[in-house]
N, C-alpha and C positions, 0 to 999 in steps of 0.2 A: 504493500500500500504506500509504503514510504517512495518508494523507487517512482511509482506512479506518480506522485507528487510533484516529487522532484524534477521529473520530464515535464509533464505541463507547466509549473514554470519556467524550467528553459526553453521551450517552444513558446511561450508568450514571450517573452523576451526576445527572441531571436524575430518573431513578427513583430513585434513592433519594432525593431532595428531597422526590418528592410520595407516596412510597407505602414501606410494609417488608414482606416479604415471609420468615416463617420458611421455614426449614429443613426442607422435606416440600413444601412450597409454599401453607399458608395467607396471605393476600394484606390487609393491611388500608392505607386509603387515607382520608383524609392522613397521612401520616408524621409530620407536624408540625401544632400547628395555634396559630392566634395569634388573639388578642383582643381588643381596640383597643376601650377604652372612651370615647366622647369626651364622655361627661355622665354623674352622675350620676342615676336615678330617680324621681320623686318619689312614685312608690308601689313597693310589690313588685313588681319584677318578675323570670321567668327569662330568662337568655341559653342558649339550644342550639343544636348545631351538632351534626349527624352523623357518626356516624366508618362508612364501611361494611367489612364483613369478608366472606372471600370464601374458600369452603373449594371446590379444585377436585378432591374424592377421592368416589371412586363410594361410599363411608359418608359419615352425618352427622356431627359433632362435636357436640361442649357447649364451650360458651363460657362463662367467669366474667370481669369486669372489676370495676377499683376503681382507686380515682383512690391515689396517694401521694408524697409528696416526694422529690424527688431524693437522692444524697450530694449533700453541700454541696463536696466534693473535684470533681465534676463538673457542677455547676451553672453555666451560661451566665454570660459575665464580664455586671455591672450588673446581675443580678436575684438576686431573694433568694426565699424560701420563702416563700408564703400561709402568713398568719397564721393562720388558721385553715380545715385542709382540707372541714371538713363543709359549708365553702361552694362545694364543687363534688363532683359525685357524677355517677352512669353510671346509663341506664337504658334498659333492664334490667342490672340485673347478671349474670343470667343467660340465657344463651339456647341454644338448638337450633339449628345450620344445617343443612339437608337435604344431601343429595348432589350438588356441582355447583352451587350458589348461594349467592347474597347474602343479607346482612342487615344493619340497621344499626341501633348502639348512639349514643344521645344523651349527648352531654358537656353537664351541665347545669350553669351557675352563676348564684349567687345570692345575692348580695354583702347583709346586712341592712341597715336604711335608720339603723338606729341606729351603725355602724359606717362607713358610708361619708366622711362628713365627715375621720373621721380619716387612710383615704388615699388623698389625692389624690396625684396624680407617684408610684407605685407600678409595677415592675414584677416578675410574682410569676413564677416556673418551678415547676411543677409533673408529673406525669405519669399519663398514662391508659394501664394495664396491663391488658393482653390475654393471657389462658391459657385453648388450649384444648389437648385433646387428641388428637392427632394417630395414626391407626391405620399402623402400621408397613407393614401390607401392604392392598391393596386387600379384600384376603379376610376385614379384619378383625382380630379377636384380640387381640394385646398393642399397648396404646396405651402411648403417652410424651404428657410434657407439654411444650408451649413455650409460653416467655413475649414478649410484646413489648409495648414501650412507645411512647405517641405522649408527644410532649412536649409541653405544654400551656402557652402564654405568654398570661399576661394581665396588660394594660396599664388602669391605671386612670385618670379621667381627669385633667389638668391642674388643680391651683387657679385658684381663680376670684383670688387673688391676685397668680396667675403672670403676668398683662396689665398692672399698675402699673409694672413698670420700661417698658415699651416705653412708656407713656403720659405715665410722665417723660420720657424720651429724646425724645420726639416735641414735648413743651413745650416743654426745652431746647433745641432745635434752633430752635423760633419764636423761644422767646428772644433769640435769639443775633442771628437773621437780622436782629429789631427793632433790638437795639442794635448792631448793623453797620450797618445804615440810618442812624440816629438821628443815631449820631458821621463817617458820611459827608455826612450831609446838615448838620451843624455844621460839619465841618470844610471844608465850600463857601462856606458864609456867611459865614465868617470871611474868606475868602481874597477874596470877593467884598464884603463891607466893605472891606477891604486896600485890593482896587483901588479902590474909590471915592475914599477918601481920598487915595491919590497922585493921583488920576486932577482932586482939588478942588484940591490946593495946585499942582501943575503949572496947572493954570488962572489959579490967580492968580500 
């Protein structure tokens, strides 16, 4: 029984890692979604990633999306807000899902080439908001609204001057190993002149 237990919570946990699921049961997947820039661009370019949504009720929905910032009260410890959000946007923003199926909405970003220089080692928290409308009964009629959010992390890449300390450390380190050499290999010579010299007047 225990063992039971213990599996249904690590299955809920692990769905709710990869997917959010409102209340009626609209289903969108990934829950989360991360970024990882490891260069930047040398031209324009966009980054997208798929979010698919998944309405399983015998009506369609309408779906609206729009990217926005978090409270900074709950914002992921080490990240800060995108400087400026019109650099990532959803598309469509609007859509129709049929009855019993998928579709999916593009997380687009597109960081400008005149702005990127400025940040390197950046990472931003952001969110992609999902509202559709959800019909109360299969039959239709009075809809409600629910919202859900995917959390949108994006990592910019590394400066290109972030490699100079390892490149010191790595010098320093020859350095070292030279002048450990240097004064091991003096301090033989000398010992070995030493002997010479006791080893000349013992003779005579």
């Amino acid at each position: 029984m225990k063992k039971t237990i213990v599996f249904i919570l690590i299955s809920l946990i692990l769905l709710t890692s990869f997917s959010l699921t409102a209340y009626g049961g609209i289903k969108i997947w990934p829950g989360k979604l991360s970024v990882e820039l490891n260069k930047w661009f040398d031209e324009e370019k966009e980054i997208r990633h798929p979010i698919q949504i998944t309405n399983p009720f015998s009506n369609g929905v309408n779906i609206t999306t729009r990217v926005e910032n978090p409270n900074l009260k709950v914002i992921t410890e080490r990240y800060s807000l995108i400087p400026d959000l019109s650099w990532v946007h959803t598309e469509p923003e609007n859509l129709y899902i049929p009855p019993k199926s998928s579709k999916e909405v593009e997380v687009v970003i597109n960081i400008p080439i005149d702005q990127q220089e400025m940040y390197y080692n950046e990472k931003w928290e952001t969110r992609v908001v999902i509202t559709s409308d959800i019909p109360l009964s299969s039959g239709g009629g009075m809809n409600f609204q629910v919202e859900l959010a995917v959390k949108l992390y994006i990592i910019t890449p590394k400066s290109k001057q972030g490699d100079y300390p390892y490149i010191f450390i790595l010098l320093f380190f020859i350095f070292s190993i030279i002048i450990v050499y240097l004064t091991t290999s003096y301090i033989k010579k000398k010992k070995d002149n030493l002997k010479s010299i006791y080893y000349f007047k013992n003779k005579k």
